[in-house]
C-alpha positions, 0 to 999 in steps of 0.5 A, spaced: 344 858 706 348 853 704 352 859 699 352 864 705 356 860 709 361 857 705 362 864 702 363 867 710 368 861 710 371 862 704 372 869 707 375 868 714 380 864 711 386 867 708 388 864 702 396 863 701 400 862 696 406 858 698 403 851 698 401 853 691 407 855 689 409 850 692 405 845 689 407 848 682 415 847 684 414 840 685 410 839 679 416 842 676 421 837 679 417 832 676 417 834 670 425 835 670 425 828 672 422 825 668 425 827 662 432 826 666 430 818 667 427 818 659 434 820 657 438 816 662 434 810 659 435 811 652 442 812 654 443 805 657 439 802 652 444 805 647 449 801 651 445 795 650 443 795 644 452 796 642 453 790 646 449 787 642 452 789 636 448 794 634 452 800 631 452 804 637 458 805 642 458 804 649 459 810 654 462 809 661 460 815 662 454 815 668 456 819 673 452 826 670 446 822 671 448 819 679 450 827 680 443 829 677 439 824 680 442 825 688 441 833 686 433 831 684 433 827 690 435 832 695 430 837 692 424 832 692 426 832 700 426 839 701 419 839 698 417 834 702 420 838 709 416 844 706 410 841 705 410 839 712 412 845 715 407 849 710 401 844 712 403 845 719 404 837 721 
């Protein structure tokens, strides 16, 4: 009985594939990044590592990673707005 009506349940409620997609697409951001924040860490641990001493060279270079992150920032918004709208709260 059980079986019969999480099956008729199941069946009542069409299953969409937006959320779905959706979730993979902001599994997909995380992923990026998180490799993003890898490689802006070993960037600024180069720079550390030249004011130290060692035998890297100092890059003032950081607007990439600024333009990167407010681009990733935005995205992660407009996947929170869309999960919203998706789930209907």
């Amino acid at each position: 009985l059980k079986q019969t009506l999480a099956e008729d349940f199941q069946s009542e409620v069409p299953e969409s594939s937006f959320p779905r997609r959706l979730d993979q697409f902001a599994g997909a951001l995380i992923c990026l990044s998180s490799l993003l924040m890898i490689l802006e860490f070993e960037w600024e641990g180069r720079n550390a590592g030249a004011l130290l001493g060692q035998d890297f060279q100092v890059s003032e270079h950081t607007i990439p990673f600024r333009v990167a992150d407010a681009l990733f920032d935005s995205l992660f918004m407009l996947e929170f707005i869309l999960q919203i709208v998706a789930n209907g709260q």
